[in-house]
N, C-alpha and C positions, 0 to 999 in steps of 0.2 A: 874384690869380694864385697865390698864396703856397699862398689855400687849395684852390686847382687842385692842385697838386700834389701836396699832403699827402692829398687824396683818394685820387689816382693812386697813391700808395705805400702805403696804407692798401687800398687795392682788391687791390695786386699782392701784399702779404703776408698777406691770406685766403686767395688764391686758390694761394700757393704752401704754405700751413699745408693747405689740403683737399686738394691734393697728397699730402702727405707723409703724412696722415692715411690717404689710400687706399691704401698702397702696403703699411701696417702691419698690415689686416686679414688675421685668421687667426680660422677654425672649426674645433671638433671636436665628436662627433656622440657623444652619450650614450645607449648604449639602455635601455633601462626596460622587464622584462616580468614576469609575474609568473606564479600557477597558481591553479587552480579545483579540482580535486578532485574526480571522479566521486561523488556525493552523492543515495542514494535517503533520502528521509523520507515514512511513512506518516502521516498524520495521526490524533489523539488519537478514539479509539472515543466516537461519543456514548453509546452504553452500555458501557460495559466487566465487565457481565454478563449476563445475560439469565434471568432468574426467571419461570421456567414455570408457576409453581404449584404444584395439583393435578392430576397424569397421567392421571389416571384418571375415568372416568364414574362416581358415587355412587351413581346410580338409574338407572332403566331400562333399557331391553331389551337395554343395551350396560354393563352394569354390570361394574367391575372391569374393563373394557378401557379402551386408549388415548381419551383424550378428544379430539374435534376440537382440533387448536393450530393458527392460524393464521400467517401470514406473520411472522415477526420480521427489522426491519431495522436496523442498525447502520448509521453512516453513519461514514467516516473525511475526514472535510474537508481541503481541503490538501495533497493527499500530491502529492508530485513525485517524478520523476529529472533530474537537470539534464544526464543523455548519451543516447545513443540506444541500441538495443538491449538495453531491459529487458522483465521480464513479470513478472504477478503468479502466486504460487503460494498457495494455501489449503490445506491439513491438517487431516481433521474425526476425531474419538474421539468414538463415537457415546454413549450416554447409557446409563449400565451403573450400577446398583443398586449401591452401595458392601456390601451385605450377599454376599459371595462363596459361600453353601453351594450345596451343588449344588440346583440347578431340577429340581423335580417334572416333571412327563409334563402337559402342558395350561396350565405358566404360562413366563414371559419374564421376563429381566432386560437386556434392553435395545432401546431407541428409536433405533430407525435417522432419517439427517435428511439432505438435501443443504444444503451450502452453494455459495453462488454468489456470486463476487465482478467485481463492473460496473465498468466507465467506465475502463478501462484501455487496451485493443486492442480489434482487433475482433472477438474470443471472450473470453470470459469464463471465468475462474479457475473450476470445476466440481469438487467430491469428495462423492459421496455414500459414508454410509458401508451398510455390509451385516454388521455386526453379527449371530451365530447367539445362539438362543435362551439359549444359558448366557453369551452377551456373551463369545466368543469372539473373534479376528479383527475386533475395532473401528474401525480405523483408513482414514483413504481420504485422498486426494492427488490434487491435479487443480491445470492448471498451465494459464496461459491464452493469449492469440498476443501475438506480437514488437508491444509497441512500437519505430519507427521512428526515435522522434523524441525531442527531450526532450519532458516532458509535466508538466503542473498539471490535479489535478482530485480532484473529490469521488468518493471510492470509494464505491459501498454494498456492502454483506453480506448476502445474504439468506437466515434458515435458514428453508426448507419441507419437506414433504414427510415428515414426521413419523410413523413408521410401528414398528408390534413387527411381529416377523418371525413369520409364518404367521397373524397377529391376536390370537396366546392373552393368557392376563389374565398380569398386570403382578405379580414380587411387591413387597409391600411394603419400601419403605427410600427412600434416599434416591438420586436419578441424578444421574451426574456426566458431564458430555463438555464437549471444547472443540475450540474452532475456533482456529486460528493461521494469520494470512494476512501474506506476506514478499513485498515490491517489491525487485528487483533485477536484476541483467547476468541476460539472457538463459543459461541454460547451452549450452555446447557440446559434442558429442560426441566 
């Protein structure tokens, strides 16, 4: 009986300790947030130049003009925006004879070329340039459609269309142009 009891007292002092226990409960609510950063990165050019060669035809019926150049592609892997409403822009300087005297009556110093830049939206970044025969006015800019969304993907770059303005011959020296393509916020007007 004895230990009847000492149960029974033993039962009534948990029972009023988890009492007392609930009555002392208290929460406070901690927030925790942080930030992300509007962030475009183009990914590393698998070429980061492009060596054309020899411009010109050596022999035959096409000699001392532009020589067929076909497709060159650049591929930039990787490249994101992590917001939505970006586009890509490319910038091309057409391909102009570092030697500046003035051009004769029947030759050129400079190789017109479009660049196209893919895998962005659904038009693609476009600048052909139109470079005049004394390699005047080289420059072209073409801007591509509104990404929507964030986005991850392999760009490519493609220069074709390789062309002297009227067909005349090429003078000698060395040609220089470049291309520069920018991912970022769509612009606004």
């Amino acid at each position: 009986m004895k230990l009847k009891f000492l149960s029974v007292v033993l039962a009534a002092g948990l029972s009023s300790g988890v009492a007392h226990a609930q009555t002392n409960i208290d929460q406070e609510n901690v927030s925790i947030a942080g930030n992300v950063a509007g962030l475009c990165i183009l990914g590393a050019p698998s070429r980061s130049a492009v060596d054309l060669q020899q411009l010109i035809n050596t022999s035959g019926a096409r000699v001392g003009r532009l020589a067929t150049i076909g497709n060159q592609q650049i591929t930039l892997p990787g490249s994101f925006c992590n917001f939505a409403g970006t586009n890509l822009r490319v910038s091309a300087q057409a391909l102009i004879a570092s030697d500046a005297s003035e051009v004769q009556q029947g030759f050129a110093r400079a190789v017109n070329f479009t660049s196209t830049v893919s895998n962005w939206a659904t038009s693609n970044a476009v600048a052909t340039t139109a470079a005049t025969a004394g390699g005047a006015t080289p420059s072209a800019v073409g801007t591509g459609g509104n990404q929507p969304a964030p986005k991850l993907a392999d760009l490519t770059l493609t220069l074709n269309g390789f062309a002297v303005p009227s067909d005349l011959l090429l003078v000698a020296g060395r040609y220089e142009g470049t291309v520069t393509v920018t991912l970022g916020p769509t612009a606004t007007p």
